[in-house]
N, C-alpha and C positions, 0 to 999 in steps of 0.2 A: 674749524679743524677738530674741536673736541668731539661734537657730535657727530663728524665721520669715524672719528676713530673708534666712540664706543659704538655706532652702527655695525664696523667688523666685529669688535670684541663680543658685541651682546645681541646683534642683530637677529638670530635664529630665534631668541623668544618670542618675538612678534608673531611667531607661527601657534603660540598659545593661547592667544585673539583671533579668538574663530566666531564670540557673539558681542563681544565690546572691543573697546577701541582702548589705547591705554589713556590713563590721566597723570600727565604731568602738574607739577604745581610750580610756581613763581609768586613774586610782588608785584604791586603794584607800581614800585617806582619807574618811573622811566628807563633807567639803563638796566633793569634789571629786567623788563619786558621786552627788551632788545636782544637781552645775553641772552634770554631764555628762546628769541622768536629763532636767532640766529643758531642755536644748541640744535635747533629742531630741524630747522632746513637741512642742518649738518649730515642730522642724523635720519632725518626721512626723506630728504630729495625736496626738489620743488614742482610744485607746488605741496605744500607738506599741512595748509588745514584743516583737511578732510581727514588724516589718518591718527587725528590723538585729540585730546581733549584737555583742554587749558585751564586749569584752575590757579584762575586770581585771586590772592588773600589781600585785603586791604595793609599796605604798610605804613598805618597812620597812630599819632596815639591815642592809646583807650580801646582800642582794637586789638585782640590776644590773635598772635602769630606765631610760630612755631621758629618761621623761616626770618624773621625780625623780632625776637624777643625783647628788646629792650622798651618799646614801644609802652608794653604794659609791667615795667619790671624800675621802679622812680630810681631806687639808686644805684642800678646803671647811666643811669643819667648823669648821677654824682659825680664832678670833677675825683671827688678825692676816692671815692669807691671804683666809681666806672672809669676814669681816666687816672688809673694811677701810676703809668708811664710817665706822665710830665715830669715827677719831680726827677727819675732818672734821666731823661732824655734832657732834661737842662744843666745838668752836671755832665752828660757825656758828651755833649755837643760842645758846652765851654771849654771842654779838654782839647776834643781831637780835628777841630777847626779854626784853631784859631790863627794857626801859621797859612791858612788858605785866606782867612778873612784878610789879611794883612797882605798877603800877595794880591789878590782881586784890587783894593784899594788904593793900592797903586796907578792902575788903569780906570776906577771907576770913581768919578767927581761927581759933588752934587750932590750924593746919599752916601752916609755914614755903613759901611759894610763891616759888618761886627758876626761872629758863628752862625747866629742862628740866619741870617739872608744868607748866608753860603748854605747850610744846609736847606731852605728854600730853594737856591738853586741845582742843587743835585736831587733834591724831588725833582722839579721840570724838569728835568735830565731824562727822568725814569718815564714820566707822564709823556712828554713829547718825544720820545722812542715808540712808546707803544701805539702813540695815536698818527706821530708821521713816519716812522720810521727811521727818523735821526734826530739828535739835538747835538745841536754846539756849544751846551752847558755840559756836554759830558767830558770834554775837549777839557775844562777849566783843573778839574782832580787829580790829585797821583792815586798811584794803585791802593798805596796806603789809604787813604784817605778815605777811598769806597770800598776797601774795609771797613773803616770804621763810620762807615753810614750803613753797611750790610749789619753793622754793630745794633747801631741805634735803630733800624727795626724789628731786630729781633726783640730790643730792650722795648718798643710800642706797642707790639703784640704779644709778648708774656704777663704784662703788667697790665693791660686794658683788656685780654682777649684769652689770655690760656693762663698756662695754669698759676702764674704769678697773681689774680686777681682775684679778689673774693666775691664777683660777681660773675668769674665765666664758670662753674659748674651749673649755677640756679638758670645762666640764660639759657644752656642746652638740657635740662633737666626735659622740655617740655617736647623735642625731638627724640628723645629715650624713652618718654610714652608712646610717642607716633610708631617707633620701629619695633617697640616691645607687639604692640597691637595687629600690624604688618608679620611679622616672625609666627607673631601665635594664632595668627587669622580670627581675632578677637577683639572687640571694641573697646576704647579706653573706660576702666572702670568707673574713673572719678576724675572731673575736669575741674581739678587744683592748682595747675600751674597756667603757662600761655597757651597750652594747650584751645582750642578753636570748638567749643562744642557745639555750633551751627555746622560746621565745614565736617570736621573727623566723624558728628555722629550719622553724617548721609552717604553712603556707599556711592554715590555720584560723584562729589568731589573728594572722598576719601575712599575708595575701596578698600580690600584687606582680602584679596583672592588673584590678584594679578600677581605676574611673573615679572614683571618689570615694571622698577619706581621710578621715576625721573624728579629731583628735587633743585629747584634753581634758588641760591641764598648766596650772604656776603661771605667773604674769607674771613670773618672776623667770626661767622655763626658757624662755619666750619672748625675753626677751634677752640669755640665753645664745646662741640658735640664732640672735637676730640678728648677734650676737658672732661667733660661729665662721663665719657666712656670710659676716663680713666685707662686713658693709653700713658701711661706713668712713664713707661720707656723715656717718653720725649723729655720726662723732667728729671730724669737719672744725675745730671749732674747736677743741680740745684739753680738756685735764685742767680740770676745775673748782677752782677756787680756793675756800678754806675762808673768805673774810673780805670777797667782795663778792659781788653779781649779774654777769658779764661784762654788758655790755651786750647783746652778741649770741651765743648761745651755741648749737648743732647738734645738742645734745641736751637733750629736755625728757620727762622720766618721766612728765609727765601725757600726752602725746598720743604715748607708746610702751606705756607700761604703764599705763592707767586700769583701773576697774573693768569686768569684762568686756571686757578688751583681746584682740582676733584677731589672727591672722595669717595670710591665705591665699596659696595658690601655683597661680596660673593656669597651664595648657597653652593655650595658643592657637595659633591657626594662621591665617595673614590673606596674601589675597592680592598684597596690595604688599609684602608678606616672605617672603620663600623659606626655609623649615623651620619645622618646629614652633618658637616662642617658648614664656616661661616668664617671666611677669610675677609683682610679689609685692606685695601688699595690706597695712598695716598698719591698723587701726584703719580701713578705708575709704581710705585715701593711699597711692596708687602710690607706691613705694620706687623710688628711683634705685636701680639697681646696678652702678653705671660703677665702684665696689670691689672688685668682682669678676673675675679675669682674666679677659683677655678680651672681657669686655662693652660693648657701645660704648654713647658717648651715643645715648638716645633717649627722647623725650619725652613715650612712654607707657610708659615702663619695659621695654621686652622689651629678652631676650637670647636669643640662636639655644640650644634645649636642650644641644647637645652641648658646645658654649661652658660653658657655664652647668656641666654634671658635671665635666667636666676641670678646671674649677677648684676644685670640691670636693673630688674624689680628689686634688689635689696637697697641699690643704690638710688633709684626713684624712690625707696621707703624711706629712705634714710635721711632724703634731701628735704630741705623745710622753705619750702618758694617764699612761701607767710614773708618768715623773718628773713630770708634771703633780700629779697626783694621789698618789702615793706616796713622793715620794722628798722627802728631811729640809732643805729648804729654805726659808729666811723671809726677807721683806721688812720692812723698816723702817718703822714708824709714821710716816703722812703725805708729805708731797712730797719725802722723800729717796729716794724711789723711785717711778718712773709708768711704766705702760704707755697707749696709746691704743687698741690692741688689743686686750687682754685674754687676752694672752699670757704662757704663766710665762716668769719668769727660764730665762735661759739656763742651762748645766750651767758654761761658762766666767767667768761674772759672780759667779757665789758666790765669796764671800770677798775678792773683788777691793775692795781699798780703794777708798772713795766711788762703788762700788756700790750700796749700799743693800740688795745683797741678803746674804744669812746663811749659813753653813751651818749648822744649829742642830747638831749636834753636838757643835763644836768653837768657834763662836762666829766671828762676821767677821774675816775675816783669816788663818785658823789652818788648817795644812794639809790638805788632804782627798785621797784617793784614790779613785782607780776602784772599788777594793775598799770602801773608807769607804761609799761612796755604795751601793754593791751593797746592802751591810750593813743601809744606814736604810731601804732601799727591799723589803727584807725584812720589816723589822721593821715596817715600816706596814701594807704590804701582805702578809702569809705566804703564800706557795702552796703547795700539795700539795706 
């Protein structure tokens, strides 16, 4: 369905492939070669081999990916860095399930039903809707109730995936090269992040002259890259709280990250605006970008293009993958530590009493040096 729909909306570019054919990219993983083969059909008809060109990036680790960053990025991997929704998701689940765990276990002998299988079963709820089209675990919840599971994804995706985490700006850092490069029809200068420099630097599977990009990734690297683009909007109300609903809250995982959630990036060009603009689409909803330097209000979301790069280049300057991604530092379980951002710790906040942030080497508090740090950020990361 999606790639009929961007077929109407975008379809006429195709007439700008008059000596190549376009290149779309995807993973390797199995349902990710599916979503992608299925996007195409949508969008080119079947048989639809012949009219594009598929580029597969390996989504394994040790392999720099753009479209799977964490692959080559260790502490996203980190329970306490990369997953750091757990600690909320186990305080808010012990809250707002436990009058369901208690009703269930009534009817169900044999197995001890305590929060967290009740929230297990309103996952299968969601999974087996999507894949047959009904579940009778969704029958089991009051409305309440899936509220406050709409809760606790929000609470999995701020904390592991946007901007609650100190590892979702560094994972999209390496897609803000790719589109900075796309934008200025210019090759990436310097491949410092996960950036792919077999794949980006060969105009075959990376061009930088087409009118139409096709990029197939998880909803998780979608708010990364909303992360790192610093659409701030979404984090206007702040840090999620582990033990209510805010009443009003700026970000909502189900209408950033749903099932088959997009993200598109318009060029346009309009005559009551002088230069090319650059509008950006979420799920169908124009994206404020008044986050972004630079960018003024406006109420159909553009920014003047050039606007729009100079503020990604200061933000790829600014971003430090190294110690992002590699270097020996951890955060403290739960709200002794927050970003809004989605920004690591600084190099100067480790160790600093009632920071919250770590040097795990040495433990919070304990001295570390430049060399110290050299040291772990070897030993995470080894190079030649």
């Amino acid at each position: 369905d999606l790639g009929i729909n961007l077929r109407i909306k975008y379809g006429f570019l195709l007439n700008n492939f008059t000596d190549a054919l376009p290149v779309f990219r995807t993973e390797s993983q199995d349902r990710m070669l599916h979503s992608a083969a299925n996007f195409a059909i949508g969008f080119f008809g079947y048989p639809h081999e012949e009219q594009y060109l598929n580029s597969i990036t390996y989504e394994t680790a040790g392999v720099n990916n753009t479209l799977s960053p964490d692959k080559t990025c260790p502490n996203a991997k980190s329970q306490t860095r990369g997953q750091r929704s757990r600690w909320y998701i186990d305080q808010w689940v012990s809250r707002y399930l436990v009058g369901a765990a208690e009703r269930l276990q009534k009817d169900i002998h044999g197995i001890d039903i305590g929060p967290f299988e009740a929230y297990n079963f309103q996952q299968l709820c969601a999974y087996e809707t999507v894949a047959l089209g009904y579940s009778k675990f969704c029958e089991l919840f009051t409305q309440e109730e899936w509220e406050g599971f709409e809760y606790a994804m929000d609470l999995l995706f701020w904390y592991n995936s946007a901007f609650g985490s100190p590892v979702a700006r560094i994972q999209g850092l390496g897609y803000l090269q790719e589109m900075v490069a796309r934008l200025t029809h210019t090759p990436i200068p310097t491949y410092n992040s996960m950036t792919n420099s077999t794949l980006d630097a060969n105009p075959i599977t990376f061009p930088l002259n087409q009118a139409l990009y096709v990029d197939a990734t998880h909803e998780v690297v979608v708010l990364n890259i909303i992360t790192a683009l610093n659409l701030s909007n979404f984090a206007e109300t702040g840090p999620l709280p582990y033990d209510h609903i805010p009443e009003k809250r700026s970000f909502v995982a189900s209408q950033l990250a749903p099932f088959g959630t997009n993200m598109q990036f318009q060029l346009l060009s309009c005559d009551s605006t002088p230069g090319d603009q650059i509008r950006i689409i979420i799920n169908d909803g124009v994206s404020p970008l008044t986050g972004i330097e630079g960018c003024p209000e406006n109420k159909h979301g553009l920014c003047p293009v050039d606007t729009f790069v100079r503020a990604q280049k200061k933000i790829i300057a600014e971003t430090d993958w190294e110690w992002g991604c590699c270097g020996d530092w951890d955060v403290v379980p739960g709200p002794g530590w927050n970003t809004t951002t989605g920004d690591t710790p600084r190099r100067d906040e480790v160790g600093k009493p009632g920071s919250g942030v770590i040097y795990k080497k040495y433990g919070e508090g304990s001295p570390s040096t430049g060399a110290d740090r050299q040291t772990s950020i070897d030993r995470f990361c080894p190079r030649e």
